[in-house]
C-alpha positions in Angstrom: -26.2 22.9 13.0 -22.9 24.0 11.1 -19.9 22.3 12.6 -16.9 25.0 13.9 -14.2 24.3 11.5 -10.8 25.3 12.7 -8.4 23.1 11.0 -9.3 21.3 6.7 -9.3 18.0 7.1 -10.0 15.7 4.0 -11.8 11.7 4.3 -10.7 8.8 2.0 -14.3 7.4 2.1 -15.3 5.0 -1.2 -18.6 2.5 -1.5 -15.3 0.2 -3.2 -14.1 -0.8 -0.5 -17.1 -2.9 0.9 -16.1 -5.6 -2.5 -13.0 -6.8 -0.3 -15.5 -10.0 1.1 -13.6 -12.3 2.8 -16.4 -14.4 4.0 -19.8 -13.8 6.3 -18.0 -15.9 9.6 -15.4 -12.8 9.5 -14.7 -10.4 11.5 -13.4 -7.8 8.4 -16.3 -7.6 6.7 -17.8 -4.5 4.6 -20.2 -3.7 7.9 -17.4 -2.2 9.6 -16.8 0.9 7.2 -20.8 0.9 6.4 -21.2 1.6 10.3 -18.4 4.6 9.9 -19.9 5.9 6.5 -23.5 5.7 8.3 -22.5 7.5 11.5 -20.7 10.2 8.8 -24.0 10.7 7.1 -26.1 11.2 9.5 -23.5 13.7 11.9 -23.5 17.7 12.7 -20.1 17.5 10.9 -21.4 15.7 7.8 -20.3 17.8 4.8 -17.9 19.7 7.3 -14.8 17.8 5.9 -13.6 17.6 2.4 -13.5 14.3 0.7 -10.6 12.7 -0.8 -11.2 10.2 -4.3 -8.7 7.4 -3.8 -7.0 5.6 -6.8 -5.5 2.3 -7.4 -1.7 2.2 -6.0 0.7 1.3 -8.9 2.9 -1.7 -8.6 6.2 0.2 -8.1 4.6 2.0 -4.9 3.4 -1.3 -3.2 7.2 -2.5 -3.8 8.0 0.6 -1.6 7.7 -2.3 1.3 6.3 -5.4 -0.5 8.8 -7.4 -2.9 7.5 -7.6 -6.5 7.3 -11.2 -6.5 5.0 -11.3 -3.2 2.9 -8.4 -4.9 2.5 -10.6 -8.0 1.2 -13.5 -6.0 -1.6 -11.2 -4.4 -2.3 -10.1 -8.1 -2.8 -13.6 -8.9 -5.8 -14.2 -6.8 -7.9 -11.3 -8.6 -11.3 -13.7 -9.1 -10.7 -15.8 -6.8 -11.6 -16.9 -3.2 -7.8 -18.3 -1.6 -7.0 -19.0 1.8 -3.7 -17.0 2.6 -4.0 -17.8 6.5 -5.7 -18.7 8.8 -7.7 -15.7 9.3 -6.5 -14.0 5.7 -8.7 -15.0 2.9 -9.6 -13.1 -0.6 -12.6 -13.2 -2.4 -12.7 -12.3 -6.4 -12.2 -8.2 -5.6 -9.1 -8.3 -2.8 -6.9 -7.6 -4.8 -8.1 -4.6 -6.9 -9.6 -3.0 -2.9 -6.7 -3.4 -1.5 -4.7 -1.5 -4.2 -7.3 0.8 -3.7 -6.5 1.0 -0.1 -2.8 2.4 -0.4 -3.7 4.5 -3.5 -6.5 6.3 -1.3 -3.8 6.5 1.7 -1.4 7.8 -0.8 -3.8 10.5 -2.3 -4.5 11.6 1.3 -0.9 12.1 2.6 -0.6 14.0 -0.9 -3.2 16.0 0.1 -2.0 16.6 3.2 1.7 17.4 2.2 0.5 19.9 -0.7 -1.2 21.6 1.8 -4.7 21.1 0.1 -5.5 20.0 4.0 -4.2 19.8 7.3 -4.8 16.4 8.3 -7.4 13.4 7.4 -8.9 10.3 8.0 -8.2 7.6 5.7 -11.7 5.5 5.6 -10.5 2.2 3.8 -10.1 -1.7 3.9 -8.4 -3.9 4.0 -6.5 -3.3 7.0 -2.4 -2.9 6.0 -0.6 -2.9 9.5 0.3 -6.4 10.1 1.4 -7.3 6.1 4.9 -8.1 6.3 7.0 -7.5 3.1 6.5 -10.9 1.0 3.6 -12.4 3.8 -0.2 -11.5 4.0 -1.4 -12.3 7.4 -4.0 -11.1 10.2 -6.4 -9.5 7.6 -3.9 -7.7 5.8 -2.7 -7.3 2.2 -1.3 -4.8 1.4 0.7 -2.8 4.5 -1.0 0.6 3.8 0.1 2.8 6.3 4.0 2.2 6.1 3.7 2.3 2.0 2.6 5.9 2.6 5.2 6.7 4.5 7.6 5.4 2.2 5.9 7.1 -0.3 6.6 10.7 1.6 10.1 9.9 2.4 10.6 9.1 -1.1 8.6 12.4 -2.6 10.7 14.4 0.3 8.1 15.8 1.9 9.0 14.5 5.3 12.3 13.4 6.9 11.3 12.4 10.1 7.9 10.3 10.3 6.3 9.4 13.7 3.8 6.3 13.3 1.6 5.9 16.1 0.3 2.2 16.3 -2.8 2.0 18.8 -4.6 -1.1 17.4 -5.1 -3.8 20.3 -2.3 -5.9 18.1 0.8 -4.9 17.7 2.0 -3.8 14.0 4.4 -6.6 13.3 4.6 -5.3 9.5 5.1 -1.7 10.4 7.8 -2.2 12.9 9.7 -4.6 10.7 9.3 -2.3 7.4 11.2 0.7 9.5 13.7 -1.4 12.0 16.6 -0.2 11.0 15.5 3.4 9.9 16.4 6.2 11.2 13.6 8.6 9.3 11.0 6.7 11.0 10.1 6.5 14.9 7.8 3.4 15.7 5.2 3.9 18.9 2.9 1.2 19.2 0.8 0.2 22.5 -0.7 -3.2 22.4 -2.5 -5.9 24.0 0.3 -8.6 25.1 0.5 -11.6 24.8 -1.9 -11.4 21.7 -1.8 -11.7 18.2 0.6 -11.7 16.6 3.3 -12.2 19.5 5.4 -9.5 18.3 6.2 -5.9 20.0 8.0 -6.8 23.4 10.0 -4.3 24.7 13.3 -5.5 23.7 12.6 -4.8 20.4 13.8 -1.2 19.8 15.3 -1.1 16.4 19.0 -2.3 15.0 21.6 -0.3 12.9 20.6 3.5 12.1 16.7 2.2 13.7 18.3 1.5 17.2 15.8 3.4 20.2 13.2 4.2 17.1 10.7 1.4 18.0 8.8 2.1 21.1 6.6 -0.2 22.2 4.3 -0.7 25.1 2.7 -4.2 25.6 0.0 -4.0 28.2 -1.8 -7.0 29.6 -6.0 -6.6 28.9 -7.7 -4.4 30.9 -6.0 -1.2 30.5 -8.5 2.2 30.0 -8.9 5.4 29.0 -6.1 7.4 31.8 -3.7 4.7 31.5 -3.2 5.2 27.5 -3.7 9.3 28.1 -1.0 8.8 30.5 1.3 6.8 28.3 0.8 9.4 25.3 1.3 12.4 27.6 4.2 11.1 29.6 5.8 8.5 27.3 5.1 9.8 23.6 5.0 13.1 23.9 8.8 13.4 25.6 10.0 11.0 23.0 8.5 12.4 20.3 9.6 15.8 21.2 12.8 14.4 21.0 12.8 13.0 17.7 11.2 16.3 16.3 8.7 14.7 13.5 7.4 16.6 10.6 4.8 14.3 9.9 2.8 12.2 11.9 1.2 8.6 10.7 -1.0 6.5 13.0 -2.4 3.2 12.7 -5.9 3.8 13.9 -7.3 0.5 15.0 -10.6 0.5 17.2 -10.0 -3.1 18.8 -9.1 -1.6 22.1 -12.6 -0.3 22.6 -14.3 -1.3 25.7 -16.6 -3.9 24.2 -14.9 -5.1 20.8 -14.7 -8.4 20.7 -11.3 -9.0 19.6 -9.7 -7.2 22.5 -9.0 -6.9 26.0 -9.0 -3.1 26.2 -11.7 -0.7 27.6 -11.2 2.4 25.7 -13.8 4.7 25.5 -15.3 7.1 22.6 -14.2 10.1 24.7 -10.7 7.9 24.7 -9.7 7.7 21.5 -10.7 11.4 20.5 -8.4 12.4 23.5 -5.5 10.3 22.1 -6.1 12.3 18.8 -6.5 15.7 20.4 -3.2 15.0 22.0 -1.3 13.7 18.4 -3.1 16.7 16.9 -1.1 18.9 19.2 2.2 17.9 18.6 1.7 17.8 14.8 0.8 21.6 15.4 3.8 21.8 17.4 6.2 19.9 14.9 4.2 19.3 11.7 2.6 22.1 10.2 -0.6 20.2 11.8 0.2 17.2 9.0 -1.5 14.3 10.5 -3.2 11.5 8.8 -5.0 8.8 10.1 -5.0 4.7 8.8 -7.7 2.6 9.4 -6.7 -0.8 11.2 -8.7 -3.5 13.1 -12.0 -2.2 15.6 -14.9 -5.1 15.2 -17.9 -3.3 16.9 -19.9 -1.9 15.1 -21.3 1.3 17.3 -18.1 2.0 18.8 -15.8 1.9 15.6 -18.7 3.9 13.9 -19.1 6.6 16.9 -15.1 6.7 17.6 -14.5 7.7 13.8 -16.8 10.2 14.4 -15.1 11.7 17.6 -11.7 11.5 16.2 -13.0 13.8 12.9 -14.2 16.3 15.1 -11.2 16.6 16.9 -9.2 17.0 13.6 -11.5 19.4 12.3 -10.8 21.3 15.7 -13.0 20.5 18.3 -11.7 21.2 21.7 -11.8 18.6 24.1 -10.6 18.5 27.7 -8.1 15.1 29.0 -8.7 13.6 31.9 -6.9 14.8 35.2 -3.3 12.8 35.6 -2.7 14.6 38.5 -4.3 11.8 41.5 -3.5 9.2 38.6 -1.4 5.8 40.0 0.3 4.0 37.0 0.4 0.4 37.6 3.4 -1.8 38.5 3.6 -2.9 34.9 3.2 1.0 33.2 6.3 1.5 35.4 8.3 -0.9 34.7 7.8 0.2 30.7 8.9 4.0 32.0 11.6 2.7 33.3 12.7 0.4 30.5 12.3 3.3 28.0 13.8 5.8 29.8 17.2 4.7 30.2 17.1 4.4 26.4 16.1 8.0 26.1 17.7 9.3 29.1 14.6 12.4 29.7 
């Protein structure tokens, strides 16, 4: 069966990536992005999309976020197995895959700002979203998803960048790389408390930044209408406001219903609506430029079948959200509404 294709989208998909092995006990391992490249294979829309090649990021566009001398430490474990953290170790090839990480994120938002393709999926590990700018910590190197949009501010094909952060942990790296920016607009929804204790809602930027970190902390439990909800009553105003041209997002699958890192029941059917919806307001704003960074999600089957939605949907699929209109926000979803409107004033 030949997959409708409406919209080009390009994968960042590379066997070099499994060589980031940071030990058989953890939860990062290579089986993650061999579930996804399996589930790719053997789906209607294999073929459908066009590949991107990745390349190895060059020192001066890791320091878009990361000082040199932090950089240079990560380049000085290349061979070696070194405990970072507690839960952030290398083994000989970290280094060289997560350079390879942010040079295929970076040859995918090129792509997408050339206009080779409207939107992609970047396939890759290690994860970037929690790396601060001279720390490595909660499986991250390298923070791959804020070098890239460094990397478009500083080529000028974007001056206004929405990042959408839907990992179940909050993107402590991200937020902090852009907290006084004014070309970048933070949304991130999040298990809280969790790892890594950051992302209350009193943290909303400083200086030029100030109102251009949104986040959403939601105790465990939360499902598929409460974050359609949140993105069609919350995001969507804001971002409307804020009038992107390009939209980033921090695609982490640990809020699925069963991953065992999270609290979150999100569905497959979930996370392809929360694209559909970010794929229509990069229509709207963007050209359609959307591209896509993958975080945390520790399941197997549901990381695997969720990529797999979420390409169809960028490739054009039609889907249909679930009805809002009989839908009861909690006591706590309120309270965020609340908090966040008098900041935007809707």
């Amino acid at each position: 069966m030949q997959f409708p294709l409406l919209l080009k989208t390009g994968i960042v998909k590379d066997e070099r990536y499994f060589n980031h092995q940071p030990g058989e006990w953890h939860p990062e391992s290579p089986e993650r992005l061999k579930a996804i490249y399996r589930q790719l294979e053997m789906s209607e829309i294999s073929g459908a999309y066009q590949q991107i090649a990745p390349r190895f990021a060059l020192e001066e566009e890791v320091c878009f976020i990361h000082t040199s001398a932090y950089v240079h430490s990560i380049a000085a474990t290349a061979g070696m197995e070194v405990t970072l953290d507690a839960d952030t170790v290398t083994s000989p090839l970290s280094y060289e895959t997560a350079c390879l990480a942010v040079g295929g994120s970076l040859n995918l938002i090129k792509a997408i700002c050339q206009g080779e393709i409207d939107n992609g999926f970047a396939l890759i590990r290690p994860p970037g979203h929690h790396a601060e700018k001279d720390r490595a910590m909660g499986f991250c190197f390298f923070n791959n998803i804020a070098i890239t949009a460094a990397y478009a501010l500083t080529e000028k094909w974007a001056k206004k960048i929405l990042i959408v952060d839907w990992d179940v942990h909050h993107g402590n790296g991200t937020q902090h790389a852009f907290y006084s920016s004014a070309d970048v607009l933070y949304f991130s929804i999040h298990q809280y408390p969790h790892y890594p204790m950051t992302g209350q809602l009193e943290e909303t930027g400083e200086g030029k930044g100030k109102g251009l970190t949104v986040n959403v902390p939601l105790q465990a439990g939360y499902g598929d209408q409460d974050y359609i909800y949140i993105f069609s009553e919350l995001l969507l105003p804001i971002a409307s406001q804020f009038k992107p041209d390009l939209i980033l997002v921090s695609a982490g699958f640990d809020p699925y219903v069963d991953d065992p890192l999270g609290g979150m029941r999100i569905t497959v059917s979930g996370f392809a609506a929360l694209a559909f919806i970010l794929r229509e307001l990069a229509a709207k704003f963007c050209n359609h430029r959307l591209g896509l960074f993958l975080e945390g999600g520790y399941h197997l089957e549901g990381i695997a079948r969720a990529v797999e939605a979420i390409i169809k949907v960028l490739l054009g699929e039609k889907i249909g959200l679930l009805e809002l209109s009989q839908y009861q926000p909690s006591k706590e979803i309120e309270y965020i509404f609340n908090w966040h409107w008098t900041i935007w004033r809707f």
